[in-house]
C-alpha positions in Angstrom: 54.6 6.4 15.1 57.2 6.9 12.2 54.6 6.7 9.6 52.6 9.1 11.4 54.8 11.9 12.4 55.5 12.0 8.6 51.7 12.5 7.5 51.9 14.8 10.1 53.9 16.7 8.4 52.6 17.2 5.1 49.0 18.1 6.7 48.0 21.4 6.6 47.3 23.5 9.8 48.0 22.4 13.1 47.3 18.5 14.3 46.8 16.4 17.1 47.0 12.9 17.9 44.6 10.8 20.3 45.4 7.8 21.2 42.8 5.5 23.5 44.0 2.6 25.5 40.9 0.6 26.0 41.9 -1.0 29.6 45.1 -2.9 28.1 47.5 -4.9 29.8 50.3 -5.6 27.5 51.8 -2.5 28.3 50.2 -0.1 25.7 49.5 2.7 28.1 53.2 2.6 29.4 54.3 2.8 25.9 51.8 5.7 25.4 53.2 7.9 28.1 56.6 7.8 26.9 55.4 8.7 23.4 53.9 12.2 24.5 56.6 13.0 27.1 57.9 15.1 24.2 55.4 15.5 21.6 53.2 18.1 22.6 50.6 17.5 20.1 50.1 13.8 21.2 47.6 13.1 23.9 46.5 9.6 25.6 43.7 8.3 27.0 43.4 5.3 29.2 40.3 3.7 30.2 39.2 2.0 33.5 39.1 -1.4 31.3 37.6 -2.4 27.8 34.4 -0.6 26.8 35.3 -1.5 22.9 35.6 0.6 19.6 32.8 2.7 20.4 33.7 4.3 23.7 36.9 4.5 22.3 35.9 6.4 19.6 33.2 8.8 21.5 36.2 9.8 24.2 38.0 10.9 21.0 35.3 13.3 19.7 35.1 14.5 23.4 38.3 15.7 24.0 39.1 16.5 19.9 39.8 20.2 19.6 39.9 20.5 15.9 37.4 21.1 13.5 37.8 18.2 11.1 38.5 14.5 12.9 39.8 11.3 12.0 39.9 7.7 12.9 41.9 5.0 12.4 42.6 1.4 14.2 45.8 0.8 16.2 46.2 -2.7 14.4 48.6 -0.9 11.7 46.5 -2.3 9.4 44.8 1.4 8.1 47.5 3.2 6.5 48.8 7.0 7.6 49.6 7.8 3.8 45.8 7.4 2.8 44.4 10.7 5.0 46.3 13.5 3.2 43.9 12.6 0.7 40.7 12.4 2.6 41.7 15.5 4.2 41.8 17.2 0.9 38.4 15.8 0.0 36.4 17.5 2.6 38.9 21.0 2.5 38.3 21.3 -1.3 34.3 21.4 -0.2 33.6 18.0 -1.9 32.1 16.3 1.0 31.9 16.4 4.5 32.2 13.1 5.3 35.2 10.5 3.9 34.9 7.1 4.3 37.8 4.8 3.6 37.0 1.8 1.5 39.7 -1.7 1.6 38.7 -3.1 -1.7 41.7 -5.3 -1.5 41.0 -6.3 2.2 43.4 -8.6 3.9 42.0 -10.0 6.0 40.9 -14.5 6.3 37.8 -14.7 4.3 35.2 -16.4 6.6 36.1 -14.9 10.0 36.2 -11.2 8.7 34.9 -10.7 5.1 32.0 -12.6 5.1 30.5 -10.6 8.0 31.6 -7.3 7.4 29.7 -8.1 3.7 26.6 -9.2 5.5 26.9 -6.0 7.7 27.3 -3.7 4.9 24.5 -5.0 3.3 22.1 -4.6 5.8 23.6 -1.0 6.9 23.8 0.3 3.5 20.4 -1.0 2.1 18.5 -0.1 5.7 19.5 3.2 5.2 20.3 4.2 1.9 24.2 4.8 2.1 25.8 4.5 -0.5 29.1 2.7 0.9 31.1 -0.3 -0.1 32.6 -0.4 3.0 31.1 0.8 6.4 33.1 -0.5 8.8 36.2 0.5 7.9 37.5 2.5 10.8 39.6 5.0 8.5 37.2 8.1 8.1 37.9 12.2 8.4 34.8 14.0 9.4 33.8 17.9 10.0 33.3 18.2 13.7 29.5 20.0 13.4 28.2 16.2 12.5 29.5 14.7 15.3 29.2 16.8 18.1 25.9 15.9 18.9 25.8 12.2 18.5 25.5 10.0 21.2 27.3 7.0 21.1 27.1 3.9 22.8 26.9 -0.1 22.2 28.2 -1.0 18.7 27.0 2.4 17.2 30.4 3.2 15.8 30.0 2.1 12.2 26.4 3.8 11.9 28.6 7.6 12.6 27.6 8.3 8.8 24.6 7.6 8.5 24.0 10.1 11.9 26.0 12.6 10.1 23.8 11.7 6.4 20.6 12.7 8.4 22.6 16.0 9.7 22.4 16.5 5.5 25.9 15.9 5.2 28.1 15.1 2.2 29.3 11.3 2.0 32.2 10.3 -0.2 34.4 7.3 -0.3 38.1 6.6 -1.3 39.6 3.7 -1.6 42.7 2.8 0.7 45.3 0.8 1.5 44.6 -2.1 4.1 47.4 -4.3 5.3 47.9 -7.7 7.0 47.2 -8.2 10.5 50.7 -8.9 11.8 50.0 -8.7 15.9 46.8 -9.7 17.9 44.0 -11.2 17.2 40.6 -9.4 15.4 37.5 -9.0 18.4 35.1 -9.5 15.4 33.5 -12.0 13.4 30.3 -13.6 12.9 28.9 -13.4 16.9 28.7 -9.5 16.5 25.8 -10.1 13.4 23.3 -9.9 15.3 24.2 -6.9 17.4 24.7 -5.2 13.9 20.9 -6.0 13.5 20.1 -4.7 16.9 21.5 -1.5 16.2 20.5 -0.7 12.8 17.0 -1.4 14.1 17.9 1.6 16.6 19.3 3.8 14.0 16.7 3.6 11.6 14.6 4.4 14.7 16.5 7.5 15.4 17.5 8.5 11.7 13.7 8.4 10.3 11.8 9.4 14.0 14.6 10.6 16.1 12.3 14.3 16.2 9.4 12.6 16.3 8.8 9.4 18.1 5.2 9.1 18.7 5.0 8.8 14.8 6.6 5.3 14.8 4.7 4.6 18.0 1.6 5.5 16.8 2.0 3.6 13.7 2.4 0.3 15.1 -0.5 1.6 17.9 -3.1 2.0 14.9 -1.7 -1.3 13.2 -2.5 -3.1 16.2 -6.4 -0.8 16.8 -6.8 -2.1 13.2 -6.2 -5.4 13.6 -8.2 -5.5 17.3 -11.0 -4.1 15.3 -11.7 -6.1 12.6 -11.2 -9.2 15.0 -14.4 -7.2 16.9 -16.2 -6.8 13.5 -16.1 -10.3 12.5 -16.9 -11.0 16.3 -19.9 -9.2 16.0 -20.8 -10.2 12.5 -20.6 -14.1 13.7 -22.8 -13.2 16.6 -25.4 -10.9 15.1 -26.1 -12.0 11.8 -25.0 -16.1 12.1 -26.2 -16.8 15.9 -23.0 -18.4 16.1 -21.0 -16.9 19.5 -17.5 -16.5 19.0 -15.0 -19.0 20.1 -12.6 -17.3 23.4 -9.5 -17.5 21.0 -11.2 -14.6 18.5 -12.5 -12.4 21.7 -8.8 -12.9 23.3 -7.1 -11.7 20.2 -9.4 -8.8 20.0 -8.5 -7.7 23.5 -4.7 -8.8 23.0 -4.8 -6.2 20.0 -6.1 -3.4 21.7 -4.0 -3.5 24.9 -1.1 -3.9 22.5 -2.1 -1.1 20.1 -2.8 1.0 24.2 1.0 -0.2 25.2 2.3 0.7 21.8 1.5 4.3 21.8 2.2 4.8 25.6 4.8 2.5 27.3 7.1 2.7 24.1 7.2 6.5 23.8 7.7 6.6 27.5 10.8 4.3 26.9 12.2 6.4 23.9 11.9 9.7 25.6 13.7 8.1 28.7 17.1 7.3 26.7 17.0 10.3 25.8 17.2 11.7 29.0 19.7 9.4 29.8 22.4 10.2 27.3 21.7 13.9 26.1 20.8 15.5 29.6 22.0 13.3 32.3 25.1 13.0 30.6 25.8 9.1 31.4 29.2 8.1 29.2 29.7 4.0 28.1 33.1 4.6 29.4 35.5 6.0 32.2 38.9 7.7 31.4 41.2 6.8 34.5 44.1 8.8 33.4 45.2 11.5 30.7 48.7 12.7 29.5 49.4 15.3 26.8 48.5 19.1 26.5 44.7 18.7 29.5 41.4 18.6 28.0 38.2 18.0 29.7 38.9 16.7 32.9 39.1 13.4 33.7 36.8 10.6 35.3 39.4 10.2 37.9 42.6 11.5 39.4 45.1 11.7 36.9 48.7 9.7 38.2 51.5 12.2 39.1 
């Protein structure tokens, strides 16, 4: 907190302070409270129990009020110092977006590097950022891009690529990242593949997000294609070398079709009902059981007195 009231500081404009516990029990949310009891520009939130980085970080932009935002990870591993000059970045109109980059990461090689490498690969060639580091939690961004991005699972390291297809400005610093001195890192090489489930989604949403029936109907002619040239050869084999077709040939003709039928309906269907789901129903990935600091929005549920 020392290190932050004194960035606080030297930061232009008025400033606030968020702080998510994500359904601790080692006494964070205790510890929080008596933090903002007399600092009015710190507010807490606590949720019902762990959601993860993502919910975390989408009650955040919810109850932010200013117009540029930043994150960074409780672990005292990002360093306060390093957002003076991210801020600066996106006030001097260079970017909108400001991505910290630990080139000198300290974190144990195989438990921590060697995924977030693999991840960043993946993210960065699957959509075109150009990023060293993606999931480094340390970023500043200008509150237009986020407001309307829906975030849930393990979406929290794709934020720039939403805000990249919003047309905004990327740029990267490099920061400071320090040892781990206290707990224990959530992620390592079990969270690859839900890396690869969500890029999958993101690229979905990034290149048909408007327009869904594209991708659908893509894959619906792909599979029309393939169901007809299994009936052309079906009909050749019968009509011009009196030699009936085997069942497998006739079963992959009919498997194509109703595929290429199921494609183009049942999968837009699908899409358009997430959307539903998260833009106009409103369902959250998380509940906040409790608030202290200066109110926002309201809470999920009665606050303590």
């Amino acid at each position: 907190m020392r290190e932050i009231e004194e960035v606080r500081a030297s930061l232009p404009g008025e400033s606030e302070l968020i702080l998510v516990d994500d359904g601790s029990r080692d006494g964070s949310w205790d510890r929080i409270r008596e933090l903002s009891a007399n600092r009015p520009w710190l507010r807490g939130l606590r949720f019902l129990g762990n959601q993860g980085q993502t919910a975390a970080m989408a009650a955040g932009i919810e109850r932010a009020r200013g117009e540029l935002i930043a994150f960074m990870d409780a672990d005292l591993q990002n360093d306060p110092h390093d957002l003076p000059g991210m801020l600066a970045t996106i006030l001097d109109g260079r970017a909108d977006v400001v991505c910290g980059w630990r080139a000198r990461r300290k974190d144990r090689t195989f438990s921590r590097v060697v995924p977030s490498l693999v991840a960043n690969f993946l993210i960065t060639h699957a959509l075109g950022l150009r990023l060293h580091d993606v999931g480094c939690t340390l970023k500043v961004f200008r509150r237009v891009y986020l407001e309307n991005v829906e975030l849930y699972g393990e979406m929290h390291r794709f934020i720039p690529a939403y805000c990249a297809a919003q047309g905004g400005r990327i740029a990267e610093v490099e920061v400071n990242h320090r040892p781990r001195l206290h707990g224990e890192s959530k992620y390592g090489l079990s969270r690859v593949y839900k890396v690869l489930i969500d890029l999958l989604t993101v690229k979905m949403l990034n290149t048909y997000g408007s327009k869904p029936a594209y991708f659908f109907g893509k894959l619906g002619f792909l599979f029309f294609g393939l169901g007809t040239a299994a009936f052309l050869l079906v009909a050749w084999r019968a009509l011009f070398r009196s030699h009936p077709e085997s069942t497998p040939m006739i079963f992959f003709m009919l498997l194509m079709y109703v595929a290429s039928l199921v494609c183009v309906t049942s999968g837009l269907l699908a899409e358009i009902n997430i959307r539903v789901l998260h833009r106009v129903g409103g369902k959250r990935t998380y509940r906040v059981i409790d608030e202290v600091g200066t109110p926002g929005p309201a809470c999920d549920e009665p606050r303590a007195r």
